[in-house]
TIDOTOR-160590 format. One record per atom (N, C-alpha, C): residue in three letters; chain; atom name; residue number from 1; x, y, z. Coordinates in steps of 0.2 Angstrom, whole numbers, plus 5000, padded with zeros to 4 digits. Example, Ala and Ser with C-alpha at 12.3 -4.5 7.8 and 13.67 -1.06 7.14 Angstrom:
<sites>
('ALA','A','N',1,(5066,4972,5039))
('ALA','A','CA',1,(5062,4978,5039))
('ALA','A','C',1,(5066,4984,5039))
('SER','A','N',2,(5064,4989,5035))
('SER','A','CA',2,(5068,4995,5036))
('SER','A','C',2,(5064,5000,5039))
</sites>
This chain:
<sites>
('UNK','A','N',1,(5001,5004,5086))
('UNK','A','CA',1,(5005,5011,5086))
('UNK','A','C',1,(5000,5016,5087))
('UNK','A','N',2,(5001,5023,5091))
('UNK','A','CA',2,(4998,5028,5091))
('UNK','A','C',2,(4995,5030,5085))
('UNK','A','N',3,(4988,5033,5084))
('UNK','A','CA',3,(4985,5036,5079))
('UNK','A','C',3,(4986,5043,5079))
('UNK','A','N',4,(4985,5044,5073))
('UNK','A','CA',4,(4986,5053,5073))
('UNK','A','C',4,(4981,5053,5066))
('UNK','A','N',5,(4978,5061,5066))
('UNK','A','CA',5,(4975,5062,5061))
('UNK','A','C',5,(4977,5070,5061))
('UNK','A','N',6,(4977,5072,5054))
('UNK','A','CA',6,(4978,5078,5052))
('UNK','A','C',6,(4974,5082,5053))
('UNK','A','N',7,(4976,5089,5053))
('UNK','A','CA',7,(4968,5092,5055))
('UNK','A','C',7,(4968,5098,5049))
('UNK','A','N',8,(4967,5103,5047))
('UNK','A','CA',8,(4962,5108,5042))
('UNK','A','C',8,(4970,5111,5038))
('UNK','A','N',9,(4974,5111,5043))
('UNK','A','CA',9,(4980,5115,5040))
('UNK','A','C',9,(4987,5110,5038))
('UNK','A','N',10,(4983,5101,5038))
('UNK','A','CA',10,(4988,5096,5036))
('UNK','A','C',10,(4993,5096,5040))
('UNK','A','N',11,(4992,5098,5047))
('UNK','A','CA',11,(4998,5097,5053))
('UNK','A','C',11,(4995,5091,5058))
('UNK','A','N',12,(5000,5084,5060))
('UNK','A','CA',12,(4996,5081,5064))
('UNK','A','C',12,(4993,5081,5070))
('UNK','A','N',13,(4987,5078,5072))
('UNK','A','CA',13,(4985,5077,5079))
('UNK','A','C',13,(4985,5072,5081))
('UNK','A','N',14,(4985,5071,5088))
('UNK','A','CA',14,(4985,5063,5092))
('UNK','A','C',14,(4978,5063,5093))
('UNK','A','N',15,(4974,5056,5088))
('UNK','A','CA',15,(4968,5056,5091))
('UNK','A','C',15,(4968,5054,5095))
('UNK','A','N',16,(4960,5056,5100))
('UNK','A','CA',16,(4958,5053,5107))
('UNK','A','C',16,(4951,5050,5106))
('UNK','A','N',17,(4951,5046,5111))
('UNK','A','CA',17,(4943,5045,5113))
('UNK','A','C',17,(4940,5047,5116))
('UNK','A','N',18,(4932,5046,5118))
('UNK','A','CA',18,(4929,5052,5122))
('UNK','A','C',18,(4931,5051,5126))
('UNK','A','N',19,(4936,5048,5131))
('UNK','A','CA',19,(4939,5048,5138))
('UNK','A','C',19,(4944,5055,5139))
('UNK','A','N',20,(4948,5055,5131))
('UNK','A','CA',20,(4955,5059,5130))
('UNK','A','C',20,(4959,5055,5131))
('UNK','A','N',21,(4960,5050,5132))
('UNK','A','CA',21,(4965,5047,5131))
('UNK','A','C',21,(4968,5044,5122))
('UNK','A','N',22,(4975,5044,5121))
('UNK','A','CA',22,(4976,5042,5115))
('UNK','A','C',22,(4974,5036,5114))
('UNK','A','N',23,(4972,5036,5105))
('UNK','A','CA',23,(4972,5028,5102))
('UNK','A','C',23,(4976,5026,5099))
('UNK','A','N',24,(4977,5020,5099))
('UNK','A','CA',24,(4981,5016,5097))
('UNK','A','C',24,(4978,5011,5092))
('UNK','A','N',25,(4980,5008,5089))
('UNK','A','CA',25,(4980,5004,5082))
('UNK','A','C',25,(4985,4997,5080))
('UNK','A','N',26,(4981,4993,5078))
('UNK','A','CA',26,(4986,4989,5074))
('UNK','A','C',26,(4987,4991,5067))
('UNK','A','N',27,(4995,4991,5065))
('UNK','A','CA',27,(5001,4991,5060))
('UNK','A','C',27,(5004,4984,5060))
('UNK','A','N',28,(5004,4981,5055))
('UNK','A','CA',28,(5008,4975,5051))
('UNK','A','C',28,(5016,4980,5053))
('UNK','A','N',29,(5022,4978,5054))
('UNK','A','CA',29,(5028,4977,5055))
('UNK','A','C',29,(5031,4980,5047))
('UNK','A','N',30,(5032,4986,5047))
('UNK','A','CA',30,(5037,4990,5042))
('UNK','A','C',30,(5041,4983,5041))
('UNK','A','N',31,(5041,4983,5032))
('UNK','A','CA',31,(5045,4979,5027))
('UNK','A','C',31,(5052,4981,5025))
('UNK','A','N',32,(5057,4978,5026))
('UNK','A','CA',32,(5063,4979,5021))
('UNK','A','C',32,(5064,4974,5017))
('UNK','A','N',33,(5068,4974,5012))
('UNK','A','CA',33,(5071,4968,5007))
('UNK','A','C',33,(5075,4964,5012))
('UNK','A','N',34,(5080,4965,5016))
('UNK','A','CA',34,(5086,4962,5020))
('UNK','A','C',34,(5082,4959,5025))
('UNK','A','N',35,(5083,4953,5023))
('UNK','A','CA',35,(5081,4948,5029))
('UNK','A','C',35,(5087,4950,5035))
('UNK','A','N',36,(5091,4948,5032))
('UNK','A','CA',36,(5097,4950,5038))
('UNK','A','C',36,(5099,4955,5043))
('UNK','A','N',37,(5095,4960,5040))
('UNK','A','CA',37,(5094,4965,5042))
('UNK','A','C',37,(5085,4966,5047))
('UNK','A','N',38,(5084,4961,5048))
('UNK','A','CA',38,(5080,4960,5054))
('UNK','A','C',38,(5071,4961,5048))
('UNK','A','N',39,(5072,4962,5042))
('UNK','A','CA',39,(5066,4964,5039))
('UNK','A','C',39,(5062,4959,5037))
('UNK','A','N',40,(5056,4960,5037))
('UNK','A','CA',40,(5051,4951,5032))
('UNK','A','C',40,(5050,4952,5028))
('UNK','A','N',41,(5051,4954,5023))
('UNK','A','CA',41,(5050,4954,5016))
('UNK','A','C',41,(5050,4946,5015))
('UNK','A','N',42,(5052,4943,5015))
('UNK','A','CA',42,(5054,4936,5016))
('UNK','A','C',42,(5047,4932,5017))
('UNK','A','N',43,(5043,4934,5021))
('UNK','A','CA',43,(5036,4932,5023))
('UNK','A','C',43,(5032,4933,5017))
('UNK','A','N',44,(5029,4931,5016))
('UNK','A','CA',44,(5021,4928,5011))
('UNK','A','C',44,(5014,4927,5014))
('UNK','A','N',45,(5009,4929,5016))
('UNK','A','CA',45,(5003,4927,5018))
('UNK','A','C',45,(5002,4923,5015))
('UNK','A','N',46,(5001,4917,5020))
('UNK','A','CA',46,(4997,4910,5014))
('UNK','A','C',46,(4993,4912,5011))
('UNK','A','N',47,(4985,4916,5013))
('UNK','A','CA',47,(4980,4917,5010))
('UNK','A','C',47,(4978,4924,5009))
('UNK','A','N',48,(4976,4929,5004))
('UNK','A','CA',48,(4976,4932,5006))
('UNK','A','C',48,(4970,4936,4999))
('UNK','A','N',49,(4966,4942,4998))
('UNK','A','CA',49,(4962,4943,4996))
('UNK','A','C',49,(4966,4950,4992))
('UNK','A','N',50,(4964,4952,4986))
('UNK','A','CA',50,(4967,4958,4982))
('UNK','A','C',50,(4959,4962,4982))
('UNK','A','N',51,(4961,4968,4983))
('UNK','A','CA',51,(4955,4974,4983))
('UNK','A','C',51,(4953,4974,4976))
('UNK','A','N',52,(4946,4972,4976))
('UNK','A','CA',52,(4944,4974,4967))
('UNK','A','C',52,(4946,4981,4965))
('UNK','A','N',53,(4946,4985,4969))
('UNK','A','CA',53,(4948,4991,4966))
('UNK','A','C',53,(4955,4994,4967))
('UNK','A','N',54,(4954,4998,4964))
('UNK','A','CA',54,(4964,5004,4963))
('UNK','A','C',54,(4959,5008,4970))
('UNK','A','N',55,(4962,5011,4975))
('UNK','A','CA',55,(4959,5014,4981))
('UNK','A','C',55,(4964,5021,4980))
('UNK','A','N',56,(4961,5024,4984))
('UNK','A','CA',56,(4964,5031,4984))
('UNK','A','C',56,(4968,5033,4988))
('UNK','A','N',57,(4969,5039,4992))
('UNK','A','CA',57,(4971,5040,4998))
('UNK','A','C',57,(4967,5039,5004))
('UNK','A','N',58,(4961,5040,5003))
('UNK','A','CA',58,(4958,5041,5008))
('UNK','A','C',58,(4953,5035,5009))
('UNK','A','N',59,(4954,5030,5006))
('UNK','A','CA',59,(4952,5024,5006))
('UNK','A','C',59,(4946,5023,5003))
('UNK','A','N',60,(4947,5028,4996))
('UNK','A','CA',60,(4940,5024,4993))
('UNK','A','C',60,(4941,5022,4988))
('UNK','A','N',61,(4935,5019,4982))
('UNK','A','CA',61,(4937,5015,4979))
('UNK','A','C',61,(4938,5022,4973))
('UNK','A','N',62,(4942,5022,4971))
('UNK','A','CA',62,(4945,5029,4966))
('UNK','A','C',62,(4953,5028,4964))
('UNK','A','N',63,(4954,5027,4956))
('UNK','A','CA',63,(4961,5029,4956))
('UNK','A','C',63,(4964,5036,4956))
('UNK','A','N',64,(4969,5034,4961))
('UNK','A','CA',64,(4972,5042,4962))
('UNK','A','C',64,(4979,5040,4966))
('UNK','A','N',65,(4986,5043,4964))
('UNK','A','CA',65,(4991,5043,4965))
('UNK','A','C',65,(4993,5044,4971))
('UNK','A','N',66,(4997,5045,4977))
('UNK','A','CA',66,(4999,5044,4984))
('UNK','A','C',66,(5006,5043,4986))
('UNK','A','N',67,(5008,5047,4990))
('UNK','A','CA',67,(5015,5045,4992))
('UNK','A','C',67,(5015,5039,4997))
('UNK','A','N',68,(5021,5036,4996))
('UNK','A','CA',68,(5020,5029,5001))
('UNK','A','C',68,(5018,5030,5007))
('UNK','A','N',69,(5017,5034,5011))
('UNK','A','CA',69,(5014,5034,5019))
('UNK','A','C',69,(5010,5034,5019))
('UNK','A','N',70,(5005,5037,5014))
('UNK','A','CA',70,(4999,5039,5016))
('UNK','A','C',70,(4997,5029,5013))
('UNK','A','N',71,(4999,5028,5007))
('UNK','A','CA',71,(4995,5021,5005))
('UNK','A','C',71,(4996,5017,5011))
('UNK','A','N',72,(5003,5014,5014))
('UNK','A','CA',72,(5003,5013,5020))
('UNK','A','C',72,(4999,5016,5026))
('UNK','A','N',73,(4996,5019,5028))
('UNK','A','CA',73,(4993,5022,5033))
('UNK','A','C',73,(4997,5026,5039))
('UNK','A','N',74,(5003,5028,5036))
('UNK','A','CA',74,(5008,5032,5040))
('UNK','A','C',74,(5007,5039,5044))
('UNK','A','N',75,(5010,5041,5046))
('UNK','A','CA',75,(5012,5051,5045))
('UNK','A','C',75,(5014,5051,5038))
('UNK','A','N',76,(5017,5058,5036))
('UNK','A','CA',76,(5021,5058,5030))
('UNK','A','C',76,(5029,5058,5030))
('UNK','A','N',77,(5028,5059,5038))
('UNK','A','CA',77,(5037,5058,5039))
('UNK','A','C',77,(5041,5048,5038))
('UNK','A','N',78,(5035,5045,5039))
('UNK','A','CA',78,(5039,5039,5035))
('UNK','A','C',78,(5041,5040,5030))
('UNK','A','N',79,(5039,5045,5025))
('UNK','A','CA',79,(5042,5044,5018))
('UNK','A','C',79,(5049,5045,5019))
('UNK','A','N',80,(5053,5047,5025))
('UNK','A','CA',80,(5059,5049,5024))
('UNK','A','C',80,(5065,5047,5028))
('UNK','A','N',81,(5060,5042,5031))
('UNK','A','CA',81,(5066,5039,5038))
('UNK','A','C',81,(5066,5031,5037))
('UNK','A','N',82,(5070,5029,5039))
('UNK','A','CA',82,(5071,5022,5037))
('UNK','A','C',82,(5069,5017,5041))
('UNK','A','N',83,(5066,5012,5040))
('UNK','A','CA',83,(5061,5007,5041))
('UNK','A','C',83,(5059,5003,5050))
('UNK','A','N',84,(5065,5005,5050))
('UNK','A','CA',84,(5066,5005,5059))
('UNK','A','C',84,(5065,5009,5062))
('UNK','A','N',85,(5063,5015,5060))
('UNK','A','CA',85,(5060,5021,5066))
('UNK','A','C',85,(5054,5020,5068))
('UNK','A','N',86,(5052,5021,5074))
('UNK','A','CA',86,(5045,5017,5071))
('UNK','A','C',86,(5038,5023,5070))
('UNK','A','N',87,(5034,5022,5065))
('UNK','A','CA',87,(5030,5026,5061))
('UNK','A','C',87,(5024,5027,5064))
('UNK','A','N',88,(5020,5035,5066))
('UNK','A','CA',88,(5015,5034,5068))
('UNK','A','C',88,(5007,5033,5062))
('UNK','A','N',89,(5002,5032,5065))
('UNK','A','CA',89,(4999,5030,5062))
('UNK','A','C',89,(4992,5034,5058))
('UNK','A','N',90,(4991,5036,5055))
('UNK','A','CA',90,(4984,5038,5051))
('UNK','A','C',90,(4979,5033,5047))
('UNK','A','N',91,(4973,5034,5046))
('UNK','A','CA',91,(4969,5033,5043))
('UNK','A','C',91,(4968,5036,5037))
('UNK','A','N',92,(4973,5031,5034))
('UNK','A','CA',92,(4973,5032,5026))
('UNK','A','C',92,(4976,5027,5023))
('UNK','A','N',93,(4975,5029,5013))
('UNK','A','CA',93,(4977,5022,5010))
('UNK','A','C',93,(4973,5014,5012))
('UNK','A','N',94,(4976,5010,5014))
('UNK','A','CA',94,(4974,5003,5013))
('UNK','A','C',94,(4973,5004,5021))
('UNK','A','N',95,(4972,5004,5024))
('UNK','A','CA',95,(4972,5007,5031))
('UNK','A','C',95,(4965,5010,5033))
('UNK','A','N',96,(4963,5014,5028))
('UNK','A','CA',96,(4956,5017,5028))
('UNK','A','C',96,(4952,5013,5023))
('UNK','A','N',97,(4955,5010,5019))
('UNK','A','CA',97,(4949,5006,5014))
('UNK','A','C',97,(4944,4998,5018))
('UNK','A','N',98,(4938,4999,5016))
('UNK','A','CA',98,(4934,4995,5021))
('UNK','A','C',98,(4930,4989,5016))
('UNK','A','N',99,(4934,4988,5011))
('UNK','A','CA',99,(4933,4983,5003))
('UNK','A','C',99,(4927,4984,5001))
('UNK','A','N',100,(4925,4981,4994))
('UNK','A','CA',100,(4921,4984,4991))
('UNK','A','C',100,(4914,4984,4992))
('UNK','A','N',101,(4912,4979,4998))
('UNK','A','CA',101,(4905,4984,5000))
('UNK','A','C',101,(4903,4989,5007))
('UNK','A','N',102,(4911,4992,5005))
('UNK','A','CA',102,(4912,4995,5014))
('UNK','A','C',102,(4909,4992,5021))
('UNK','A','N',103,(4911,4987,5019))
('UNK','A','CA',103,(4906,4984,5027))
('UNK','A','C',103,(4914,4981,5032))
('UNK','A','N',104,(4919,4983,5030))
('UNK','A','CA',104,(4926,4979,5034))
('UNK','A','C',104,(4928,4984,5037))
('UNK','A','N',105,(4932,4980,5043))
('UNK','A','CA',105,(4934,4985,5048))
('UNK','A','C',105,(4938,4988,5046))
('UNK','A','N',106,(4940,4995,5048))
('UNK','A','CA',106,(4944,4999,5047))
('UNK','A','C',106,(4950,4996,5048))
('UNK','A','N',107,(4957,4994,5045))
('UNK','A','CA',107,(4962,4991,5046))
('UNK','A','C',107,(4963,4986,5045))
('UNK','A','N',108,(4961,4983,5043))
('UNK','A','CA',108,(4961,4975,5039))
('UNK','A','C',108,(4962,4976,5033))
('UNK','A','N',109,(4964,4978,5028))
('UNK','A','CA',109,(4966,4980,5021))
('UNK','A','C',109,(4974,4983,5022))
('UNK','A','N',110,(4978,4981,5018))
('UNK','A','CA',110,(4987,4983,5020))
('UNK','A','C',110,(4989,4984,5012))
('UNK','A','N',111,(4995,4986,5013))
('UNK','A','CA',111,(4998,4985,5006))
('UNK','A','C',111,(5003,4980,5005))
('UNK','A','N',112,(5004,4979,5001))
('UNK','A','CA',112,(5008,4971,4999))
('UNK','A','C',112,(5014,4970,5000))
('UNK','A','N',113,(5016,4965,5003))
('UNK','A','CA',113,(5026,4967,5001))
('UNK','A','C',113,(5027,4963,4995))
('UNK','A','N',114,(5033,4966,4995))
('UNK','A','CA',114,(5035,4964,4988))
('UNK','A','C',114,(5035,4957,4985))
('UNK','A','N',115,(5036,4952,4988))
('UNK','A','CA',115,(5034,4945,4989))
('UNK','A','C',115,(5026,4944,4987))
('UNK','A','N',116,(5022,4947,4989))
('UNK','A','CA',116,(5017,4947,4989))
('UNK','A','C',116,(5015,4949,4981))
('UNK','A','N',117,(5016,4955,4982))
('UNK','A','CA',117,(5016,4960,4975))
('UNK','A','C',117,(5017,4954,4968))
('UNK','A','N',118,(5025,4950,4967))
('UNK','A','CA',118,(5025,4946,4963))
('UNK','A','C',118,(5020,4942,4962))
('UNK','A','N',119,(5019,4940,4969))
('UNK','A','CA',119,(5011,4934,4965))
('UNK','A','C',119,(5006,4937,4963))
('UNK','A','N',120,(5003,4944,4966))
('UNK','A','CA',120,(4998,4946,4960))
('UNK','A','C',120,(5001,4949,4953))
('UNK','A','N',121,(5006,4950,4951))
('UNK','A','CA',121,(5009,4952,4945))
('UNK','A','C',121,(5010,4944,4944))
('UNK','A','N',122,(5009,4939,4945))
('UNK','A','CA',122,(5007,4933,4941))
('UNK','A','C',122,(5001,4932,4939))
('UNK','A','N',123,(4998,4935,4943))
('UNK','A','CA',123,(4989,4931,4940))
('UNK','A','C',123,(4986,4938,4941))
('UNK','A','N',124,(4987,4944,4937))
('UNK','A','CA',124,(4982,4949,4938))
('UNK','A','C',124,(4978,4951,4931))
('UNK','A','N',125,(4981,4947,4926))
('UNK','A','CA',125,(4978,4943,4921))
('UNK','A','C',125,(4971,4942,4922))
('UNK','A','N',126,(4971,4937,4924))
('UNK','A','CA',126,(4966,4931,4926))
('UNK','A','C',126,(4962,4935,4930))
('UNK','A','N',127,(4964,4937,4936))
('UNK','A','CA',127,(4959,4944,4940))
('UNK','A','C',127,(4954,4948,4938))
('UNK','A','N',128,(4961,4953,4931))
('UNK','A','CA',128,(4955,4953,4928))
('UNK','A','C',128,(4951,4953,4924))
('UNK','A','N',129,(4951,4945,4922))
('UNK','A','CA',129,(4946,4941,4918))
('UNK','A','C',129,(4940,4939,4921))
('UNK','A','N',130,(4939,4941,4929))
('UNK','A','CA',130,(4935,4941,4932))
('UNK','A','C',130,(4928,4946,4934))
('UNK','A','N',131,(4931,4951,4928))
('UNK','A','CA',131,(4928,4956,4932))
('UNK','A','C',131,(4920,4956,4930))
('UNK','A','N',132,(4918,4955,4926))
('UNK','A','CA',132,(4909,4953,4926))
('UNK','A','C',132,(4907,4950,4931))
('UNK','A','N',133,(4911,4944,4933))
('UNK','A','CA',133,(4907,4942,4937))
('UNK','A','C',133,(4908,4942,4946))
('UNK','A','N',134,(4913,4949,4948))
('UNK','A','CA',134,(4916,4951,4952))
('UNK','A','C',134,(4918,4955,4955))
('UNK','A','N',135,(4917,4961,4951))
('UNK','A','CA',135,(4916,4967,4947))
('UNK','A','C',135,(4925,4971,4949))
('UNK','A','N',136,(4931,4964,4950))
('UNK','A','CA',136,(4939,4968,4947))
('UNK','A','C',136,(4940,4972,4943))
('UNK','A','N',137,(4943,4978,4945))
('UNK','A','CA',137,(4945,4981,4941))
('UNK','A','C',137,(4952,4982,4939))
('UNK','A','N',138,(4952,4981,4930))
('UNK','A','CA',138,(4962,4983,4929))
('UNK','A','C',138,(4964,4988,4932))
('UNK','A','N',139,(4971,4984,4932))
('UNK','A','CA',139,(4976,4986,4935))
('UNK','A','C',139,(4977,4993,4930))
('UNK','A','N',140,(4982,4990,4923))
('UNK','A','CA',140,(4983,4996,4921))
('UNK','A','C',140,(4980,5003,4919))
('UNK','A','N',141,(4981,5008,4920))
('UNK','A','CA',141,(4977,5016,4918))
('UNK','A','C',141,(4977,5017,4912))
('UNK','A','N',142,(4987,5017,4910))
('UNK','A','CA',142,(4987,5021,4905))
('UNK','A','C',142,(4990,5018,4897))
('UNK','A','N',143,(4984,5018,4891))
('UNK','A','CA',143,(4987,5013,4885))
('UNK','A','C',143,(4993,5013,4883))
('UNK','A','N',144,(4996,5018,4885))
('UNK','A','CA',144,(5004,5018,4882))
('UNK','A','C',144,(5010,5017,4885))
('UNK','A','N',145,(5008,5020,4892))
('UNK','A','CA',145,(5014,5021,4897))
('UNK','A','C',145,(5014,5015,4903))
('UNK','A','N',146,(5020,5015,4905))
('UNK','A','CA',146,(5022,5012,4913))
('UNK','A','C',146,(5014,5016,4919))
('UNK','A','N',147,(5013,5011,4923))
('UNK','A','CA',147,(5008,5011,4929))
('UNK','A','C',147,(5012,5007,4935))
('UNK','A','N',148,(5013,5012,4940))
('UNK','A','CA',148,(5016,5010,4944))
('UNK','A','C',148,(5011,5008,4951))
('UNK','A','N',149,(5014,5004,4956))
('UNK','A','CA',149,(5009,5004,4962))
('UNK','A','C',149,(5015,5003,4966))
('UNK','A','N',150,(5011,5005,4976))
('UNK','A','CA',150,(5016,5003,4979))
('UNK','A','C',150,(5016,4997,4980))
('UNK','A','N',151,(5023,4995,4983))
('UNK','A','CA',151,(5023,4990,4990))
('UNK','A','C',151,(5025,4990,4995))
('UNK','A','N',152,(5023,4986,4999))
('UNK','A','CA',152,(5025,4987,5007))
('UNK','A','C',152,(5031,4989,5009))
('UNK','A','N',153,(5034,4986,5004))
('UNK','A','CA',153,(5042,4985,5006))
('UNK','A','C',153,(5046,4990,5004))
('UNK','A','N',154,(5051,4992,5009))
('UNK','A','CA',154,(5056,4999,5009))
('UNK','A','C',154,(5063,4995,5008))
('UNK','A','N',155,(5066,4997,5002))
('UNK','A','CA',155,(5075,4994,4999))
('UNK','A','C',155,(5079,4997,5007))
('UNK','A','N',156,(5081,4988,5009))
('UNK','A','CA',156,(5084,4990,5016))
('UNK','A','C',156,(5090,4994,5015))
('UNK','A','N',157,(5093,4996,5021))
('UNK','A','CA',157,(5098,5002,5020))
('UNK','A','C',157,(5098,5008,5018))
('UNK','A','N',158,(5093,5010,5015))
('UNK','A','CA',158,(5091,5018,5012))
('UNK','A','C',158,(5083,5020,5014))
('UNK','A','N',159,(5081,5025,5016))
('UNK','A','CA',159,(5077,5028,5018))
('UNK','A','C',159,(5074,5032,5013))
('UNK','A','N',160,(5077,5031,5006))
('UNK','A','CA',160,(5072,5035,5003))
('UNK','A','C',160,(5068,5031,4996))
('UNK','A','N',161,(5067,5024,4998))
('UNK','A','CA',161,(5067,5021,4992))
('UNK','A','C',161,(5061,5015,4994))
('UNK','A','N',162,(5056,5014,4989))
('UNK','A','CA',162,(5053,5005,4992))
('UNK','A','C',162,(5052,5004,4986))
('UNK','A','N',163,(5051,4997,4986))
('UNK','A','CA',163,(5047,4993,4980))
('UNK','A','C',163,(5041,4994,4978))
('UNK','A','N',164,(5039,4993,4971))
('UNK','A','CA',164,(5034,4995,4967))
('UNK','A','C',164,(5033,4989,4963))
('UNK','A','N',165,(5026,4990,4960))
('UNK','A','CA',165,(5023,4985,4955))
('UNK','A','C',165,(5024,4989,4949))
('UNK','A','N',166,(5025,4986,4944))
('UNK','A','CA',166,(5026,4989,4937))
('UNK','A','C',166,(5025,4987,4932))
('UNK','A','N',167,(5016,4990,4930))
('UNK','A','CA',167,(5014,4985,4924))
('UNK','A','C',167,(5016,4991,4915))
('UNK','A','N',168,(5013,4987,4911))
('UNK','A','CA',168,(5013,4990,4906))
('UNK','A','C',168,(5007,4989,4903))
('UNK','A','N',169,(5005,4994,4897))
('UNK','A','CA',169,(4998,4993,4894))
('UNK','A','C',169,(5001,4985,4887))
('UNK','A','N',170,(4995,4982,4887))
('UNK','A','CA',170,(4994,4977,4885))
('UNK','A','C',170,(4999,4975,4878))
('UNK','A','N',171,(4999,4980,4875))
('UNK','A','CA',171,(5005,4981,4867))
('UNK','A','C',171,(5013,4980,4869))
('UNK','A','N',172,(5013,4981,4873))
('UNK','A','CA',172,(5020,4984,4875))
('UNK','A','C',172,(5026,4977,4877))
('UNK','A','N',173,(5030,4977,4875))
('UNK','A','CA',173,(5035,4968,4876))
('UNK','A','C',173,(5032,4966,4882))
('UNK','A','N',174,(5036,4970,4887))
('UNK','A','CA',174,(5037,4967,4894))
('UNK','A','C',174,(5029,4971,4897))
('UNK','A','N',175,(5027,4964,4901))
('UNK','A','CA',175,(5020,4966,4904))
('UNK','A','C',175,(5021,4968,4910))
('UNK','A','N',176,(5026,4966,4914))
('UNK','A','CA',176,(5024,4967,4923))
('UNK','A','C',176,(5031,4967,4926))
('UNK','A','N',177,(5034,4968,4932))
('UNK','A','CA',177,(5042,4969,4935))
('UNK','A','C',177,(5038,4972,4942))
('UNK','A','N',178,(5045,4971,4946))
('UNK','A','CA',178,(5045,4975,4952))
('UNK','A','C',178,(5051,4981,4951))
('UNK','A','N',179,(5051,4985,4955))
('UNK','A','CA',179,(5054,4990,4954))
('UNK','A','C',179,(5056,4994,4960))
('UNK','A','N',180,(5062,4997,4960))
('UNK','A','CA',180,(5063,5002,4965))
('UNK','A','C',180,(5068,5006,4962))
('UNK','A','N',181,(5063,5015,4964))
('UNK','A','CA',181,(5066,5021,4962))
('UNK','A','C',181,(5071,5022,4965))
('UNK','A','N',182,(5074,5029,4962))
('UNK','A','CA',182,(5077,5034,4962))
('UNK','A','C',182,(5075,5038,4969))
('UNK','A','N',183,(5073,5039,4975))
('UNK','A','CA',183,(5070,5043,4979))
('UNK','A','C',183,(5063,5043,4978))
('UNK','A','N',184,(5060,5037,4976))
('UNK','A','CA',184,(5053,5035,4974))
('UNK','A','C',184,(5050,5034,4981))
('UNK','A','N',185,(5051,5034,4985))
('UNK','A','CA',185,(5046,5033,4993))
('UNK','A','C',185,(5047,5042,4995))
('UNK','A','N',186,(5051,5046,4993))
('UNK','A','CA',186,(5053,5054,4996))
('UNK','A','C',186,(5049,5057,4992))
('UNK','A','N',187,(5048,5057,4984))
('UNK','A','CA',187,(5047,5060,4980))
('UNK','A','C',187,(5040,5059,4974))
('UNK','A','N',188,(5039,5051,4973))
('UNK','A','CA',188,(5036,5048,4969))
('UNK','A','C',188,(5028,5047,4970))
('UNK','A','N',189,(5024,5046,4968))
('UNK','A','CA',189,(5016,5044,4971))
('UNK','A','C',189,(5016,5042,4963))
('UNK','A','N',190,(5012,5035,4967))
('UNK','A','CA',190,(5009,5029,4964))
('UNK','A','C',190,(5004,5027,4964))
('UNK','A','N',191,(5001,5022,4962))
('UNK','A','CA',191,(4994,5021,4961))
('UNK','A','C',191,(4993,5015,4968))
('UNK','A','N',192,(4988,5012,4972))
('UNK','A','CA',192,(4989,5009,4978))
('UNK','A','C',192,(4982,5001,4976))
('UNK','A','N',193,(4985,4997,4978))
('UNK','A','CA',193,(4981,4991,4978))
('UNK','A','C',193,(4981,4989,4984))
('UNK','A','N',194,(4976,4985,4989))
('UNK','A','CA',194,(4975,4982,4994))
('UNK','A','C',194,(4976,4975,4995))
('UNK','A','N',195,(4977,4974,5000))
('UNK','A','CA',195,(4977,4965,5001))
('UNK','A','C',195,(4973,4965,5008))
('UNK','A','N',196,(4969,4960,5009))
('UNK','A','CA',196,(4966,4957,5017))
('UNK','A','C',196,(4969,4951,5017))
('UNK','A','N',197,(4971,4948,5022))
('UNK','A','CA',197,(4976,4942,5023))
('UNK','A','C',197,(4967,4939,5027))
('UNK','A','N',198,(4968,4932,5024))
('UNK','A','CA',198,(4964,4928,5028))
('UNK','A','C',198,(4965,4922,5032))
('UNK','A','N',199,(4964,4924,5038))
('UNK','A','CA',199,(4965,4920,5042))
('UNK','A','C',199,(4966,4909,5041))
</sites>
């Protein structure tokens, strides 16, 4: 899909190359929960690698909260139209992240669908049991409160809503769920994890 990049006054531009011509980019296929409704949420990456770090928007290693287009690598107007329009693209979020020794290509890093999100909400435990010798970073921020993240996936049939990861601090009964807000894709910023799919 087309690339755009914002410029000083947060209005987009179509970038070009030194020729001027526009660029274009690979984008993974907007997710909905409805299979029926043509969406792959239903898909799994066989293999796939979790970003040792919480990333920001602009793809570094930093936690900081973000509305869902930017984690995905959208414009801002995906946050508001539904999963079938099709979304242009920016450099940002998982999108702009290049893992943790910056050495990966730009665009190899995505956000998880919700399929995906459940398996690391099974072993993110153990992830980050790793972190000494791997240098993972926890998931949760905050000791008292709900820590949300995004997921790939947008609740088919509504344009203002996706799936989320929802952990809790360590005390608390229930440790982890999926979740989808209230106008949480229009309104909400969450915290962003990456995935690279491995071949």
């Amino acid at each position: 899909i087309q690339l755009y990049k914002y410029d000083s006054n947060d209005n987009p531009q179509a970038e070009k190359d030194e020729n001027g011509n526009d660029v274009f980019v690979y984008r993974t296929t907007r997710h909905t929960e409805r299979q029926k409704e043509g969406g792959c949420d239903w898909k799994v990456s066989g293999y796939f690698l979790v970003s040792p770090d919480i990333v920001n928007k602009e793809g570094a290693a930093k936690a900081q909260t973000m509305d869902w287009a930017s984690a995905n690598g959208y414009l801002t107007s995906a946050n508001s139209n539904v999963y079938s329009t099709p979304s242009f693209a920016v450099t940002k979020g998982c999108a702009a992240y290049r893992g943790k020794d910056g050495l990966d290509e730009t665009g190899t890093w995505r956000v998880p669908t919700r399929g995906e999100c459940a398996l690391i909400l099974l072993f993110y435990k153990k992830m980050e049991e790793t972190q000494e010798t791997t240098g993972f970073q926890p998931f949760a921020l905050s000791p008292k409160d709900l820590t949300y993240y995004w997921s790939a996936t947008e609740k088919g049939g509504d344009s203002k809503d996706a799936w989320s990861m929802r952990l809790y601090a360590d005390d608390k009964m229930t440790g982890y769920g999926l979740n989808t807000g209230y106008f949480d894709k229009e309104k909400k910023e969450y915290y962003l994890r990456c995935i690279r799919d491995i071949p």
